[in-house]
Each structure stands twice: as C-alpha cells, then as structure tokens.
C-alpha angles and dihedrals in degrees: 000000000000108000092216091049092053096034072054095046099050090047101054082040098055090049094047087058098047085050092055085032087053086041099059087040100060100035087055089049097038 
C-alpha cells in the first residue's frame, strides 16, 4: 500500500474517532 494513502487513512481515522469521541462527550455533559 501506498505510504501517503495509510499515513491518509489513519489520519482521517483518528479524527473520525475524536469527533464521535467530542459528540458523546458532550451529549452525556449537556
């Protein structure tokens, strides 16, 4: 695989999953 493409991957990943991370956070404290 590409190294741009997974360095890519895990990056869109990784802010996917602070977004939902921020979300439920903040649903549970509202």
């Amino acid at each position: 695989m590409d190294t741009n493409l997974k360095i890519a991957l895990i990056t869109a990943f990784c802010a996917l999953s602070g977004i939902f991370a921020f979300a439920t956070v903040a649903i549970v404290f509202s």
